[in-house]
Structures are given as structure tokens and as C-alpha cells.
N, CA, C and O atoms as a Maestro MAE file, in Angstrom:
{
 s_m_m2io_version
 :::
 2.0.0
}

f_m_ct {
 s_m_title
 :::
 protein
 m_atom[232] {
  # First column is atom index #
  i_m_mmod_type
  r_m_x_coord
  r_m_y_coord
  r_m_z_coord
  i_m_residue_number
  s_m_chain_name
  s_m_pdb_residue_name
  s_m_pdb_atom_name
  i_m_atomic_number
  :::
  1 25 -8.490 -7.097 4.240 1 A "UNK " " N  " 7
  2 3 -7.597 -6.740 3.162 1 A "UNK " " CA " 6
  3 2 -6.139 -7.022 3.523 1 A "UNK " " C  " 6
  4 15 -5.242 -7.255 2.712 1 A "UNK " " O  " 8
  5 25 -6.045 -6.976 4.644 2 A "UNK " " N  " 7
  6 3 -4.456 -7.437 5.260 2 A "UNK " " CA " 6
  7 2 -3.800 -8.473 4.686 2 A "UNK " " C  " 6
  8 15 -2.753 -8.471 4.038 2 A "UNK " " O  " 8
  9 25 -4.606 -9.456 5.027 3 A "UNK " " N  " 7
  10 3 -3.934 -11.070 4.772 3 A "UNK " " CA " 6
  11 2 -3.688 -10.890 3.313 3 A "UNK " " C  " 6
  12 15 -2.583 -11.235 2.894 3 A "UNK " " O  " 8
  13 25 -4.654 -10.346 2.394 4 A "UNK " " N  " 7
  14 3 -4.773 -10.338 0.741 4 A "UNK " " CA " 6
  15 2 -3.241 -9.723 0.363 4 A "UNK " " C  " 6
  16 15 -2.562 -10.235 -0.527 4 A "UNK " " O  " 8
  17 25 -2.743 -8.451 1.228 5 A "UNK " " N  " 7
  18 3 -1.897 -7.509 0.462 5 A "UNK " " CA " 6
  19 2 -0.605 -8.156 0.975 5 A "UNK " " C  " 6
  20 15 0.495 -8.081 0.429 5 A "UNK " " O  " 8
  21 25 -0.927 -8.841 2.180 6 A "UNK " " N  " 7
  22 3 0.906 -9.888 2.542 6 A "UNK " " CA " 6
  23 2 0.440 -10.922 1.833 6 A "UNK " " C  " 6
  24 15 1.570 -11.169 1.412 6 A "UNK " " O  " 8
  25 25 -0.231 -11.769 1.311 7 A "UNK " " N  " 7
  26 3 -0.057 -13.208 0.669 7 A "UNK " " CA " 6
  27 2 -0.012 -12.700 -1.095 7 A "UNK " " C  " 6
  28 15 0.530 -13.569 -1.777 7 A "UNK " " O  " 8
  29 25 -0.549 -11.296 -2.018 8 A "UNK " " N  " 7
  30 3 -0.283 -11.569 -3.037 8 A "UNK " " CA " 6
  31 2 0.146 -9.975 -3.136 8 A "UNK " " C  " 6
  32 15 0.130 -9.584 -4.303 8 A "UNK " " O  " 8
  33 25 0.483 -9.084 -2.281 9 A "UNK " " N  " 7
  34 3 1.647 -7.932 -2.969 9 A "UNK " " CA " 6
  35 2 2.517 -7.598 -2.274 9 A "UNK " " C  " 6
  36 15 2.802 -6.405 -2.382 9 A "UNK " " O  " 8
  37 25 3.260 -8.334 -1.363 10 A "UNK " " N  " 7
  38 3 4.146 -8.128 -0.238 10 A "UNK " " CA " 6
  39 2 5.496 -8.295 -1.506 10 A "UNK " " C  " 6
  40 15 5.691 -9.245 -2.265 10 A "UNK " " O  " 8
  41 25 6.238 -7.068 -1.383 11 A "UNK " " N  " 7
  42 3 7.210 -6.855 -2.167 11 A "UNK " " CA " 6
  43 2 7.407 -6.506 -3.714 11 A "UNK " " C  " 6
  44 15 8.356 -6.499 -4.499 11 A "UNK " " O  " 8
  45 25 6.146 -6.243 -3.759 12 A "UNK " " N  " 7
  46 3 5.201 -5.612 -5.077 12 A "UNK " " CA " 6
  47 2 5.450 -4.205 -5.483 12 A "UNK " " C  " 6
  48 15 5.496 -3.481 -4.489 12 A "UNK " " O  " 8
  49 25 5.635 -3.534 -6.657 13 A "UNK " " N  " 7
  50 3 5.167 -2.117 -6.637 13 A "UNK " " CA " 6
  51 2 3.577 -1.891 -6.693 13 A "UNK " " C  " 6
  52 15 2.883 -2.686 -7.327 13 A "UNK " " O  " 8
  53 25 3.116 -1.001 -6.146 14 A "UNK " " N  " 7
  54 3 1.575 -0.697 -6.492 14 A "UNK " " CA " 6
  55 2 1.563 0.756 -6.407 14 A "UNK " " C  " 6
  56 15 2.417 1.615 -6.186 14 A "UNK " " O  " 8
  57 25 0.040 0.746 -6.712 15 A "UNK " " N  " 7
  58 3 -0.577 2.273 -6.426 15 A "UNK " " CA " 6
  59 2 -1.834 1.875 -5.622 15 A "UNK " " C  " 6
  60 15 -2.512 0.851 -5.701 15 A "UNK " " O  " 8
  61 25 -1.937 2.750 -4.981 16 A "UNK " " N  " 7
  62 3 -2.837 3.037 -3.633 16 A "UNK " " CA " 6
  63 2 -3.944 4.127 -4.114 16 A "UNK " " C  " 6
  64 15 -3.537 5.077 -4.784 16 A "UNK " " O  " 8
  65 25 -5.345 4.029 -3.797 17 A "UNK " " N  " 7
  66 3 -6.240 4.935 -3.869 17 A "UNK " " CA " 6
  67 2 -7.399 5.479 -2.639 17 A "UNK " " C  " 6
  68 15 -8.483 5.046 -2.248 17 A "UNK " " O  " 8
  69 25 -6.919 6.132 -2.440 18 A "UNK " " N  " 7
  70 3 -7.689 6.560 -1.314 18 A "UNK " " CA " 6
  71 2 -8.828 7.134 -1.048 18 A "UNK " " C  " 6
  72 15 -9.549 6.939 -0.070 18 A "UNK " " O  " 8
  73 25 -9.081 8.274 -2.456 19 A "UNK " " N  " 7
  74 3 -10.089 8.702 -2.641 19 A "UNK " " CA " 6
  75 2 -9.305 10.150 -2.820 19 A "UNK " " C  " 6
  76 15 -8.155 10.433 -2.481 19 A "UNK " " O  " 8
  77 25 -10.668 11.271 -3.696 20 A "UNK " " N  " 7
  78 3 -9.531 12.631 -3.768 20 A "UNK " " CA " 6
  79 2 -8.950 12.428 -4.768 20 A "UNK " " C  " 6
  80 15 -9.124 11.516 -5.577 20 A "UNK " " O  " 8
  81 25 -7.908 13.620 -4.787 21 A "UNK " " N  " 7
  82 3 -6.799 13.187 -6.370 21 A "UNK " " CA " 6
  83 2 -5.463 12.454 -5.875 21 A "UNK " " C  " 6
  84 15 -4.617 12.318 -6.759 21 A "UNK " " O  " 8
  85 25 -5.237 12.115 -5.005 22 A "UNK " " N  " 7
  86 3 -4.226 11.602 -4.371 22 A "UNK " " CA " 6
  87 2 -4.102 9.925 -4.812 22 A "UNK " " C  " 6
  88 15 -4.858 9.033 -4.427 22 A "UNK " " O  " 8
  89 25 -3.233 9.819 -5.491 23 A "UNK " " N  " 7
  90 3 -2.917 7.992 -5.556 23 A "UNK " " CA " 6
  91 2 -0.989 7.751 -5.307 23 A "UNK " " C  " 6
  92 15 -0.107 8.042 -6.116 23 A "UNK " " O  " 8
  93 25 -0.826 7.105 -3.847 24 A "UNK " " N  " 7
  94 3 -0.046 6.819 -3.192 24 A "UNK " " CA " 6
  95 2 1.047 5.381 -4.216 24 A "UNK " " C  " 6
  96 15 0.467 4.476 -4.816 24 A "UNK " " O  " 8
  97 25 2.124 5.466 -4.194 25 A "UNK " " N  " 7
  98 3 2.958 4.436 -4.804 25 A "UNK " " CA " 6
  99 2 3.724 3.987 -4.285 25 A "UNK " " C  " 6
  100 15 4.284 4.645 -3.409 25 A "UNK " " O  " 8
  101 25 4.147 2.623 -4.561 26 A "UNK " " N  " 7
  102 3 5.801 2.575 -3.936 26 A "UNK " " CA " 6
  103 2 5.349 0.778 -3.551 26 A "UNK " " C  " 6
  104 15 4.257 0.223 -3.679 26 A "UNK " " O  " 8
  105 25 6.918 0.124 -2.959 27 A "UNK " " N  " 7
  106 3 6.435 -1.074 -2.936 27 A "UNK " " CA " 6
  107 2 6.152 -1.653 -1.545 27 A "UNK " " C  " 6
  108 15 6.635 -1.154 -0.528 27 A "UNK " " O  " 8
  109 25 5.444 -2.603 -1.541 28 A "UNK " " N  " 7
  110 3 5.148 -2.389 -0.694 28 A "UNK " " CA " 6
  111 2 6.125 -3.285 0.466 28 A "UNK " " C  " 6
  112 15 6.428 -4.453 0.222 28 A "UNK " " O  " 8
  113 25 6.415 -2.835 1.295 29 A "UNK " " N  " 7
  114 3 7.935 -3.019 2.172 29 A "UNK " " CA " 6
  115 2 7.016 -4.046 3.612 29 A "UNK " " C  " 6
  116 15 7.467 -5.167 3.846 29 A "UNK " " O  " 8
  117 25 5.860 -3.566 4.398 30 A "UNK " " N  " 7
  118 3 4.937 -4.024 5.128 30 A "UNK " " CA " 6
  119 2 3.560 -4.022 5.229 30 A "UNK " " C  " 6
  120 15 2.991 -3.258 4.450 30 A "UNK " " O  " 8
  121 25 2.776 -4.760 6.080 31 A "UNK " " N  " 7
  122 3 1.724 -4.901 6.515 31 A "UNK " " CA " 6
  123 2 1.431 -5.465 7.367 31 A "UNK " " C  " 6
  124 15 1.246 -6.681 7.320 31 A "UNK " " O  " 8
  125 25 1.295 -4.749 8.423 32 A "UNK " " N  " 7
  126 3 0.770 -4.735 9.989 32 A "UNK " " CA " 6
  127 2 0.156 -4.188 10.630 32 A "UNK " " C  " 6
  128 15 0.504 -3.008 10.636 32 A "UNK " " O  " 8
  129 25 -0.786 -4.415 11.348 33 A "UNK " " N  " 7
  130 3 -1.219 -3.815 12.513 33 A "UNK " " CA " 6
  131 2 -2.352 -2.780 11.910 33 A "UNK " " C  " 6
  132 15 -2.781 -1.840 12.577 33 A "UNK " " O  " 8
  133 25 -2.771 -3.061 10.602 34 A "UNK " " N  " 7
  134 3 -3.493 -2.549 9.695 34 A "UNK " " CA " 6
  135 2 -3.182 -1.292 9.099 34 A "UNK " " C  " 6
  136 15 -4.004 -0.485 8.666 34 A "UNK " " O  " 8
  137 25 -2.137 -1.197 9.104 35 A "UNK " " N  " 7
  138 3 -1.077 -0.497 8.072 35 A "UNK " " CA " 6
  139 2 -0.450 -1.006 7.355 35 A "UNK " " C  " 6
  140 15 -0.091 -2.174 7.508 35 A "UNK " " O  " 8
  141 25 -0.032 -0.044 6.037 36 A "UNK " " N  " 7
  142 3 0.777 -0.621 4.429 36 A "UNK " " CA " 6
  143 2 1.580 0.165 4.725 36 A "UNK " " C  " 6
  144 15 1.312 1.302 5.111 36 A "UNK " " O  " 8
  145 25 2.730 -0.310 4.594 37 A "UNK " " N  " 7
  146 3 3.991 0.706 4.340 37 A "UNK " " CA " 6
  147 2 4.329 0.825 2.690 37 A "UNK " " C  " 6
  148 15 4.651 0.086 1.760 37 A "UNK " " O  " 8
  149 25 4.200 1.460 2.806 38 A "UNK " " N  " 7
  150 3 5.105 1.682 0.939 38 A "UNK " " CA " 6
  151 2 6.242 2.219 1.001 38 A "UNK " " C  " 6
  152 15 6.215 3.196 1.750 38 A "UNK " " O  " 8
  153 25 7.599 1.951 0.388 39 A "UNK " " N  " 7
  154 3 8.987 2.263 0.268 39 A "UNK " " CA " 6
  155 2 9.107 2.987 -1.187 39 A "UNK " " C  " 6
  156 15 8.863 2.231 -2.128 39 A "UNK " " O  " 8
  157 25 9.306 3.782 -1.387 40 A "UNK " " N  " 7
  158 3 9.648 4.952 -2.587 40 A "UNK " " CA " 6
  159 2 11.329 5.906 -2.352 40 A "UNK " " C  " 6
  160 15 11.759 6.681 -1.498 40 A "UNK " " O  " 8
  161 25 11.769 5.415 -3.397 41 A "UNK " " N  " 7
  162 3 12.829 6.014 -3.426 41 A "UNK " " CA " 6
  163 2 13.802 6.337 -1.646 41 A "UNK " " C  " 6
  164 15 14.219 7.467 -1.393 41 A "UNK " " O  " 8
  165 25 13.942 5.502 -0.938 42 A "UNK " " N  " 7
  166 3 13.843 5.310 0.263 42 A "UNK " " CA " 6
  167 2 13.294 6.204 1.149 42 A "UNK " " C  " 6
  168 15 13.801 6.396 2.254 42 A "UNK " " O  " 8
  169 25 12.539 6.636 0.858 43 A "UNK " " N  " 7
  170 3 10.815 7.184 1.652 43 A "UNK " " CA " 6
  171 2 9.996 6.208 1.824 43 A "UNK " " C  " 6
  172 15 9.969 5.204 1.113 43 A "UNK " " O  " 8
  173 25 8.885 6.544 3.282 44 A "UNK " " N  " 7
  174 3 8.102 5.537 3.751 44 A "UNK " " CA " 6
  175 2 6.984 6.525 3.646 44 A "UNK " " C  " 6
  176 15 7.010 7.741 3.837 44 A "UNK " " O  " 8
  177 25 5.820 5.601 3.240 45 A "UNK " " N  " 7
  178 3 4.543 6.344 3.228 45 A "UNK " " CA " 6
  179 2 3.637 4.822 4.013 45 A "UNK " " C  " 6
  180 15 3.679 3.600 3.873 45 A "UNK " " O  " 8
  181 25 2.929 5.747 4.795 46 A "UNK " " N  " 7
  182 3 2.386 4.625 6.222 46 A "UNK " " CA " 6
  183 2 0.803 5.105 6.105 46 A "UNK " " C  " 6
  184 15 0.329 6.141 6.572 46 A "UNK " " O  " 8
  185 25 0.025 3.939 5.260 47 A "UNK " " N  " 7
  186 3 -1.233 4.045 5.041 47 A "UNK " " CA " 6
  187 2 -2.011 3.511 5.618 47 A "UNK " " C  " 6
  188 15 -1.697 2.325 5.512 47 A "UNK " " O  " 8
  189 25 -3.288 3.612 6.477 48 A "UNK " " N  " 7
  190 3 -4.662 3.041 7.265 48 A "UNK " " CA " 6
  191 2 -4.990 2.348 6.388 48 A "UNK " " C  " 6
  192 15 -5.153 2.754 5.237 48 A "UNK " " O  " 8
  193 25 -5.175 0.996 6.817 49 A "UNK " " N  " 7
  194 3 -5.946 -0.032 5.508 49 A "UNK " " CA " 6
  195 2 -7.240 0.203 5.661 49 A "UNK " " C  " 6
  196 15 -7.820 -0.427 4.776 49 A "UNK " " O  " 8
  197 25 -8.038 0.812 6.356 50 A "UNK " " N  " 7
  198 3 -9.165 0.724 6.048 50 A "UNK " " CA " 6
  199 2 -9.833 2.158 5.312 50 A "UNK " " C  " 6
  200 15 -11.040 2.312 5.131 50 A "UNK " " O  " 8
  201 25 -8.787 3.142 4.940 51 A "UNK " " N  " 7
  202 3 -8.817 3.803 3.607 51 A "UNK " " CA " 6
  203 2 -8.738 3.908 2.515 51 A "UNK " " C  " 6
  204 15 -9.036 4.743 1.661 51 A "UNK " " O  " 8
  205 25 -8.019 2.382 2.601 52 A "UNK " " N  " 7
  206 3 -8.131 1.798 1.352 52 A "UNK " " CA " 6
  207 2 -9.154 1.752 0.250 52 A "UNK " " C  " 6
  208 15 -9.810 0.724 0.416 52 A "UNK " " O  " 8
  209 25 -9.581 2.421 -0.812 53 A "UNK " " N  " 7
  210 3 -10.297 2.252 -1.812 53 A "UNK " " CA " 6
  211 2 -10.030 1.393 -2.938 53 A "UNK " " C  " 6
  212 15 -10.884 0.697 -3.487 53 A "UNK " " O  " 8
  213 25 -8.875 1.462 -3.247 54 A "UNK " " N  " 7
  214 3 -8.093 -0.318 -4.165 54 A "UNK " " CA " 6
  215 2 -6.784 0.202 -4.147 54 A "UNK " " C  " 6
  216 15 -6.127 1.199 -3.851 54 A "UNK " " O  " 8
  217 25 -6.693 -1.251 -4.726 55 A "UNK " " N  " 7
  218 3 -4.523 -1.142 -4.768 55 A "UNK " " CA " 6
  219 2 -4.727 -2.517 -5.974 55 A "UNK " " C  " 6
  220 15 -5.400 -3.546 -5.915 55 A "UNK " " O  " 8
  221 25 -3.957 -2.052 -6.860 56 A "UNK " " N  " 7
  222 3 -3.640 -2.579 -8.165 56 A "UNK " " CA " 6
  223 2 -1.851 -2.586 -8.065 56 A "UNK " " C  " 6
  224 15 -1.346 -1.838 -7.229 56 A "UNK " " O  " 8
  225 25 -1.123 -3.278 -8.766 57 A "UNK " " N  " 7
  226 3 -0.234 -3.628 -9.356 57 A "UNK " " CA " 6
  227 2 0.307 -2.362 -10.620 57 A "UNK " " C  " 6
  228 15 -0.149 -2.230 -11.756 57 A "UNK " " O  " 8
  229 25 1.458 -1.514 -9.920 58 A "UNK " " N  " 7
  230 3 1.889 -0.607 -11.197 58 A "UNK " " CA " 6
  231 2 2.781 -0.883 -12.311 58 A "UNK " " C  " 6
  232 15 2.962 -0.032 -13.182 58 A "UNK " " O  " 8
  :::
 }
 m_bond[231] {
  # First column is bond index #
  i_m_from
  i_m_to
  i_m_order
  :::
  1 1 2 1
  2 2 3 1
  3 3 4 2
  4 3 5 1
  5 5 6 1
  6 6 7 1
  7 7 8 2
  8 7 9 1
  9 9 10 1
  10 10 11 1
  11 11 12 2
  12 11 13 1
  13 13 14 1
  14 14 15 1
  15 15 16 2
  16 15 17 1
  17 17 18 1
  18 18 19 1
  19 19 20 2
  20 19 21 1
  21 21 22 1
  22 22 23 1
  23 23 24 2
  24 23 25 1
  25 25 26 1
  26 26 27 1
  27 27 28 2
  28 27 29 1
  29 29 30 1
  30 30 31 1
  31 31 32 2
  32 31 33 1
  33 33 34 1
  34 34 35 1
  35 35 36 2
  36 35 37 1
  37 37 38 1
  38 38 39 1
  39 39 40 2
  40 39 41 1
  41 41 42 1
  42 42 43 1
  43 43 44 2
  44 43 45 1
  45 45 46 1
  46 46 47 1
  47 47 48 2
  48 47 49 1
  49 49 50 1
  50 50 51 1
  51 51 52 2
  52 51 53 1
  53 53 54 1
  54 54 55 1
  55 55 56 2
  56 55 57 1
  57 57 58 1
  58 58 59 1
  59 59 60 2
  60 59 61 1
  61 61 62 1
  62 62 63 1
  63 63 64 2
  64 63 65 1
  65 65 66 1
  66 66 67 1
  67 67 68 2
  68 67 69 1
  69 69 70 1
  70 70 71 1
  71 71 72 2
  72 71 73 1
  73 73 74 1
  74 74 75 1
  75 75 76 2
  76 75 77 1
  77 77 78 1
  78 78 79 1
  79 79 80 2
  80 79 81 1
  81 81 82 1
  82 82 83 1
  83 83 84 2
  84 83 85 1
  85 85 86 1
  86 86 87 1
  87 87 88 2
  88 87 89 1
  89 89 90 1
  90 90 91 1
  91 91 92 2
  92 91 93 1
  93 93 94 1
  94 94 95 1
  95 95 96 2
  96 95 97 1
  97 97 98 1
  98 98 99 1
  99 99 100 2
  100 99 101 1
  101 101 102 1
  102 102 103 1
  103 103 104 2
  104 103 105 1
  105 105 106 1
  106 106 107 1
  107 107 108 2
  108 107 109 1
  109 109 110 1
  110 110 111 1
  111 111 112 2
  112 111 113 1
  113 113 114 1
  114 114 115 1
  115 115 116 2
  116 115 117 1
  117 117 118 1
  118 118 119 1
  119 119 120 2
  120 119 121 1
  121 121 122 1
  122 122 123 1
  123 123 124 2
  124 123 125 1
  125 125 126 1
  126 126 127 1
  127 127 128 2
  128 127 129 1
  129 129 130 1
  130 130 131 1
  131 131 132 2
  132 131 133 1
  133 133 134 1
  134 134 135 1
  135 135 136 2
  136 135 137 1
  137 137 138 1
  138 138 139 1
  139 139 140 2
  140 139 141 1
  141 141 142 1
  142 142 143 1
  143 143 144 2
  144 143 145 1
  145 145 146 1
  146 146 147 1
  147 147 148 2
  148 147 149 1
  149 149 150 1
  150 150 151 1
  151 151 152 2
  152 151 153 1
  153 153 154 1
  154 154 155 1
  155 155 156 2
  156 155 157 1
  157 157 158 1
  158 158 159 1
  159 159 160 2
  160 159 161 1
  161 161 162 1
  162 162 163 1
  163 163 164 2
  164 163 165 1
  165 165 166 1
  166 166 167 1
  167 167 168 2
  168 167 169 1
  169 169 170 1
  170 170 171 1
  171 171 172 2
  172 171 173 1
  173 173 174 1
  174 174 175 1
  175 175 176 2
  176 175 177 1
  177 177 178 1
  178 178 179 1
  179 179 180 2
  180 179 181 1
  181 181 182 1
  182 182 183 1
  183 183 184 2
  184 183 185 1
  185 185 186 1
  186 186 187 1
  187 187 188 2
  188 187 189 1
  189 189 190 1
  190 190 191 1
  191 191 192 2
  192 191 193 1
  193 193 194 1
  194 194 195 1
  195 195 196 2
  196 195 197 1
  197 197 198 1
  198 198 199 1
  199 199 200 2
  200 199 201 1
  201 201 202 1
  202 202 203 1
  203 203 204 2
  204 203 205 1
  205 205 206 1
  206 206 207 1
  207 207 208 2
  208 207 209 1
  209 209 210 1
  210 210 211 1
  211 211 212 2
  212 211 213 1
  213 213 214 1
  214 214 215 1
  215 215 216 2
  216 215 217 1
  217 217 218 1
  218 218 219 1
  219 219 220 2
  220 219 221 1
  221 221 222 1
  222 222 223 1
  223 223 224 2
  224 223 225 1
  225 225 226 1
  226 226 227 1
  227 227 228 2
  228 227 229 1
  229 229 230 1
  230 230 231 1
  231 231 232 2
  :::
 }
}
């Protein structure tokens, strides 16, 4: 999922689903080391890609 989220949402807004009622936002600032960073209102939210359940375009 790495290569997918730097070649088509690197600098994107999205939403993140993880599972739960929780869906994570913001754009996405990195992806490395199998982490997403998301940037929100200059807050960082630092997500495990392999918790990933989907990420769509907000």
C-alpha cells in the first residue's frame, strides 16, 4: 500500500479507516517506513499502514 499512497495521494486530503468508529483525516504530508503521516490543522497524526482498512480521497 506504500508505493500506492506516495505515487497517487502524496499531498492529498483523505480519510483513513481503521476500523471502530474512528476515521483519521488530514493530508497526507508522508510515507515511510510504513507509516502515513497526516497533517491537520498543523497536527500530525502517524498511522501503521498495515491498519489500514481504506483511504479514499475527502
Amino acid at each position: 500500500m506504500q508505493p500506492f499512497i506516495v505515487e497517487h495521494l502524496l499531498g492529498e486530503v483523505v480519510d483513513v479507516y481503521c476500523g471502530g468508529p474512528d476515521v483519521f483525516n488530514g493530508r497526507v504530508e508522508a510515507c515511510a517506513d510504513n507509516v502515513l503521516t497526516l497533517e491537520q490543522n498543523e497536527k500530525y497524526t502517524h498511522i501503521a499502514i498495515d491498519k489500514i482498512i481504506a483511504i479514499w480521497p475527502a
